[in-house]
C-alpha positions in Angstrom: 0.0 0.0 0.0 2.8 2.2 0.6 4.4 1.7 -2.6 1.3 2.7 -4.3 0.8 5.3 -2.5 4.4 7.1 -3.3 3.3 5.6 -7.1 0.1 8.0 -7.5 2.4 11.0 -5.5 4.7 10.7 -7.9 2.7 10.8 -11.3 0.4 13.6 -9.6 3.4 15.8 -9.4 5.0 14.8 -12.7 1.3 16.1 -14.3 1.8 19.2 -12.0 4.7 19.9 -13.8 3.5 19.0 -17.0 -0.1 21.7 -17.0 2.5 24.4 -15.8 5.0 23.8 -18.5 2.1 23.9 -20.8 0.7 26.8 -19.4 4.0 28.9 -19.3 4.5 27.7 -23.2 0.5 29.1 -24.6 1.3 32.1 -22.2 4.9 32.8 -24.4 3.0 31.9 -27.4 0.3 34.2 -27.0 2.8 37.6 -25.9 4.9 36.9 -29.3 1.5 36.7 -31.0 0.5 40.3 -29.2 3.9 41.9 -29.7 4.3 40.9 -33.6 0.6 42.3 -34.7 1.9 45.5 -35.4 4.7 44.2 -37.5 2.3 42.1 -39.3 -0.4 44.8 -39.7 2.4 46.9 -41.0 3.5 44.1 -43.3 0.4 44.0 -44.7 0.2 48.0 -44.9 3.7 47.9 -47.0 2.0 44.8 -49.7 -1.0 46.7 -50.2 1.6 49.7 -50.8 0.6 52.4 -48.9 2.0 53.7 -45.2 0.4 53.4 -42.6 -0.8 56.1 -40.9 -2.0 58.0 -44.5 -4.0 54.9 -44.9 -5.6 54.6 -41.4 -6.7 58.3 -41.8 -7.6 58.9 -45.9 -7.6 62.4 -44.8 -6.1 63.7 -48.4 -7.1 67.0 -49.7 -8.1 66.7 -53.4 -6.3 69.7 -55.5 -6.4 71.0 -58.9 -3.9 74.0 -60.1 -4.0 76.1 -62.9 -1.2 78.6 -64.6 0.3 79.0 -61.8 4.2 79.8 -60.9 4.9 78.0 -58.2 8.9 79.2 -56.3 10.3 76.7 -54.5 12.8 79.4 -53.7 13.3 83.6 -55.0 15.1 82.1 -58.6 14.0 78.4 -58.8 9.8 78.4 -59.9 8.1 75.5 -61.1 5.6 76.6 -63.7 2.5 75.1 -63.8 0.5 74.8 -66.4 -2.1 72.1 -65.1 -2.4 69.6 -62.3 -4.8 67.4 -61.2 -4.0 65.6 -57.8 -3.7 65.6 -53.7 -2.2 66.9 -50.9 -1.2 63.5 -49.1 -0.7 64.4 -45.4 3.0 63.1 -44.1 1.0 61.6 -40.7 -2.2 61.0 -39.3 -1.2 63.6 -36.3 -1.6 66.9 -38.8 -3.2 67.6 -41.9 -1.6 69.7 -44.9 -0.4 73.2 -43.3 0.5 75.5 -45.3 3.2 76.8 -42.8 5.0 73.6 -42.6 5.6 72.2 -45.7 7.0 69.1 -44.7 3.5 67.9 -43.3 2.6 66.8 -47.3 3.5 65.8 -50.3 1.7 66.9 -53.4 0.7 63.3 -55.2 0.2 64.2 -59.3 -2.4 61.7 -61.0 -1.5 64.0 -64.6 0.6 67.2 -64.9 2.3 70.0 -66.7 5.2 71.5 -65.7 7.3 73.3 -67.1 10.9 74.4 -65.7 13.4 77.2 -67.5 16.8 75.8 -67.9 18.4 78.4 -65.4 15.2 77.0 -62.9 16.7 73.3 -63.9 20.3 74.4 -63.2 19.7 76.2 -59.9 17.6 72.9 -58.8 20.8 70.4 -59.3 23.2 72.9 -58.1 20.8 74.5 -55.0 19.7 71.0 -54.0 20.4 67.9 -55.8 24.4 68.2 -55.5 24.7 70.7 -52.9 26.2 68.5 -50.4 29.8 68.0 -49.4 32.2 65.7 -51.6 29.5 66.1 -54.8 31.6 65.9 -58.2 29.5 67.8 -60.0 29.4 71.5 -59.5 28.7 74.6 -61.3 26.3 73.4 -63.4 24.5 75.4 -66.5 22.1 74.0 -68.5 21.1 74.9 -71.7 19.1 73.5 -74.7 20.5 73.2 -78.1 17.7 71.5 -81.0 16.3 69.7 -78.7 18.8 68.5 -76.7 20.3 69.5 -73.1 23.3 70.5 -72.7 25.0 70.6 -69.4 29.1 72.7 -68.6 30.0 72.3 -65.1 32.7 70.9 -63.3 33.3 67.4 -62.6 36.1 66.6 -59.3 37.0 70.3 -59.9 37.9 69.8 -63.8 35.4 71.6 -66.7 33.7 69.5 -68.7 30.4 70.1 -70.9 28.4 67.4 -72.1 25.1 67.6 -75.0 22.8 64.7 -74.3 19.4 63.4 -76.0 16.1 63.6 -73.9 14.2 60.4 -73.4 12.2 58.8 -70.8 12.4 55.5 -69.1 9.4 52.7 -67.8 10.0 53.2 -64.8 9.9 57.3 -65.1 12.9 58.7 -65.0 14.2 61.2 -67.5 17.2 59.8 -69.1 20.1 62.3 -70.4 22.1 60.4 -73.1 25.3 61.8 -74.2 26.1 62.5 -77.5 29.3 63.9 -77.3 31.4 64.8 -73.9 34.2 67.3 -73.8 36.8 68.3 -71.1 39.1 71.4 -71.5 37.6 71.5 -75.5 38.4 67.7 -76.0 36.4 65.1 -76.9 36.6 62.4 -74.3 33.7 60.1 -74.6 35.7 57.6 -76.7 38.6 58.0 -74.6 37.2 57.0 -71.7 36.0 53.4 -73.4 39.2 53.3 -74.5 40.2 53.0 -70.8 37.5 50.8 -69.5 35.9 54.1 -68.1 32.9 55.7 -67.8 31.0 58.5 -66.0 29.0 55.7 -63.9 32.8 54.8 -62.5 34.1 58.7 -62.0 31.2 60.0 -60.5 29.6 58.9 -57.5 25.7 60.4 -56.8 24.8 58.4 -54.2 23.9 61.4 -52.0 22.0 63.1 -54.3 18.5 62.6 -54.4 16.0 61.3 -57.5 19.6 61.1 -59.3 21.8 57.9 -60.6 23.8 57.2 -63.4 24.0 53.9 -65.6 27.2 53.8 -67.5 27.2 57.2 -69.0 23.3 58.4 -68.8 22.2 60.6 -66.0 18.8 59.3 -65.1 17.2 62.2 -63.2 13.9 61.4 -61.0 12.2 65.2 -61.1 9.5 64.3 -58.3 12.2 63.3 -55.6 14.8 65.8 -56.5 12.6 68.9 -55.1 13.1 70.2 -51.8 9.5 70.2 -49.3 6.5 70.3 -50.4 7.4 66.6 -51.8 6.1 65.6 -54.7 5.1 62.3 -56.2 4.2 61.3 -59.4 4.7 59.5 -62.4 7.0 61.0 -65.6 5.6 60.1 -68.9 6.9 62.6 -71.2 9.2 65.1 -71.7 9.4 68.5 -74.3 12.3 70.7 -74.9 11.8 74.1 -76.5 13.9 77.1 -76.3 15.5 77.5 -72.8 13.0 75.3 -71.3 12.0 71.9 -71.0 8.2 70.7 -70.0 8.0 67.5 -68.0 4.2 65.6 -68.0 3.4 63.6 -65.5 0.4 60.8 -65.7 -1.1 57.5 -64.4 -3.6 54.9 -66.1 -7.1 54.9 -65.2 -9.7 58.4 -65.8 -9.0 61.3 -64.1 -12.0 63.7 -63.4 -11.1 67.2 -63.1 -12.6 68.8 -59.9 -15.8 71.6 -60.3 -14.4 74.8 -59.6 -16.6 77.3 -57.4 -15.7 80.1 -59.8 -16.2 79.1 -63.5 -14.4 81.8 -64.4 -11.4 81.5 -62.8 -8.2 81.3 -65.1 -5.2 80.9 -62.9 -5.8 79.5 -59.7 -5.7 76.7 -57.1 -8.3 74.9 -55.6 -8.4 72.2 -52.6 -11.4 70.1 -51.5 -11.9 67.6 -49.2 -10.9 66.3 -45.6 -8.2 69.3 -43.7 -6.5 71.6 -44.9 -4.5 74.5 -42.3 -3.5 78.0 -43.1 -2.4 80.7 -40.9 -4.7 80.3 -37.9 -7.3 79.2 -40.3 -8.8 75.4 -39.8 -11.0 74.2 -43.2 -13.0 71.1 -42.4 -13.5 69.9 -45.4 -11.7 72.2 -47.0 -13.1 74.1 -50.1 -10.7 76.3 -50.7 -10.0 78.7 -54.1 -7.2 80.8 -54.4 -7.8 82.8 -57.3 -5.3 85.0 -58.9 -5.6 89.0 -59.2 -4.1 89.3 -62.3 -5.1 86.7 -64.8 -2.9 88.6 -67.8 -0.6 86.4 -66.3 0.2 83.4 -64.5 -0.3 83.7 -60.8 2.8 84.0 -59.1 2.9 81.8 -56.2 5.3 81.5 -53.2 4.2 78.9 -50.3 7.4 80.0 -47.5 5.7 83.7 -48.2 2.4 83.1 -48.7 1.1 85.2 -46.0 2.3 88.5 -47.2 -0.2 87.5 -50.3 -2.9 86.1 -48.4 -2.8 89.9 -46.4 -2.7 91.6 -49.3 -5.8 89.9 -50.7 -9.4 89.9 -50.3 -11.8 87.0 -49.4 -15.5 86.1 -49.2 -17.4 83.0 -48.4 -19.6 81.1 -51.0 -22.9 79.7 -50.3 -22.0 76.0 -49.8 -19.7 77.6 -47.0 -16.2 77.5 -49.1 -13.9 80.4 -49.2 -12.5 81.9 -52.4 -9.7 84.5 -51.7 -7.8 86.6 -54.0 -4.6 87.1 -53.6 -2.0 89.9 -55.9 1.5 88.0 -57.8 3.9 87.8 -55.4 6.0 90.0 -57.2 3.9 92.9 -57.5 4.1 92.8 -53.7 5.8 95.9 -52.5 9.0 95.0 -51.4 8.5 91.3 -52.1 12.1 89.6 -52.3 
């Protein structure tokens, strides 16, 4: 009896053992389940390709422009003859401020812009290659029967390079040489000679919406802009004199957005969800902003925009939207 006693002792402590070592292993189980849903949700986020708080929120502001010249900075304007998009907030914690730039991007479903080749020059040498250890520096651009031509210097040595326009599949605007010179000498063939090319002399790693692929510059125009960002895909490209319009586009139809005032010529226009400006809250936004002058194109500059938004008049429409009216920037007194 004793014997059987210990027997059942035993084998009661050995299934003791057993629940808890089950119970400790579900418990584990279920707290790396709990800590990886996030990483899975966000996995899921990045397949269906969008980030994840712009997709919890959809809070995007639809927008539509119109002739308008648009500085990034006093030299560099981006002029715009049509686009049809959104203002895609950078998180769900603020909408698109006007103030803060860096709180959107501008996503373009079709587009035409149009930059001068001084604009194009001041953007590479402002912002694409302004950083320390570029090898390309003090670059002009110019056009020449429908090709780009680029002088500058390359590790500090002059060099000037005419290159064919041409657009790739996956966007990108590709700059082909035709010929490439260095202190008035030819040295495109040299370089094969020498197993080189300008993929192996210059490295752009640092500079943004910019690579090269043995000697093409492929040039990404949407990333190579400073805040607001912009997004959107490059389908076309037109060189005339001293300019050169880029059009952007996507598949699908795009429905242009109903204006409040018909009449309107150069303007911009942003409906839906939040949209902050000043002290001013729009929910939903229905905002026009309509150009004084419409001789010309409205001259636009978002780090000033208050001395314009001062300087112009407003009034409420019946559906409860606001269309102001602002003056060019440049016709500002004092404006610099």
């Amino acid at each position: 009896m004793e014997c059987r006693s210990r027997f059942w002792s035993n084998a009661v402590g050995v299934l003791q053992v057993g629940y808890r070592f089950v119970f400790l292993s579900m418990t584990s189980v279920l707290v790396s389940i709990r800590a990886r849903v996030p990483a899975i949700m966000l996995a899921t986020a990045l397949a269906l390709g969008c980030a994840m708080p712009i997709c919890a929120q959809g809070a995007t502001v639809e927008t539509e422009m119109r002739h308008v010249d648009f500085h990034v900075d006093a030299t560099l304007v981006l002029q715009i003859n049509y686009l049809r998009g959104r203002l895609v907030p950078a998180s769900a914690a603020q909408p698109p401020t006007f103030d803060t730039p860096r709180t959107f991007a501008i996503e373009m479903d079709t587009a035409s812009i149009t930059l001068r080749t001084t604009a194009l020059a001041d953007l590479l040498n402002r912002y694409v290659f302004n950083y320390s250890g570029s090898p390309l520096r003090k670059l002009v651009v110019t056009t020449d029967s429908g090709r780009l031509k680029q002088k500058g210097h390359l590790h500090g040595l002059p060099f000037s390079v005419l290159s064919t326009v041409s657009i790739t599949a996956d966007g990108e605007l590709r700059l082909h040489p035709q010929w490439m010179h260095a202190f008035g000498i030819s040295i495109k063939g040299l370089m094969h000679v020498f197993g080189l090319s300008l993929q192996k002399v210059a490295n752009v790693q640092k500079a943004p919406g910019v690579r090269i692929e043995k000697d093409d510059l492929l040039l990404t125009p949407a990333v190579m802009l400073p805040p607001p960002y912009t997004r959107g895909h490059l389908v076309a490209a037109v060189i005339r004199d001293s300019s050169i319009t880029l059009m952007f586009g996507r598949h699908g139809i795009i429905h242009p957005l109903v204006i409040p005032d018909l009449h309107a010529k150069n303007y911009m226009y942003f409906k839906g969800s939040t949209i902050r400006f000043g002290r001013l809250t729009m929910t939903p936004a229905d905002l026009l902003v309509v150009d004084h002058d419409p001789r010309n194109p409205f001259d636009f500059w978002l780090e000033k925009y208050q001395a314009q938004l001062v300087a112009g008049v407003s009034h409420t429409t019946r559906a409860g939207g606001l269309i102001t009216e602002w003056p060019d920037f440049f016709s500002l007194k004092g404006a610099q």
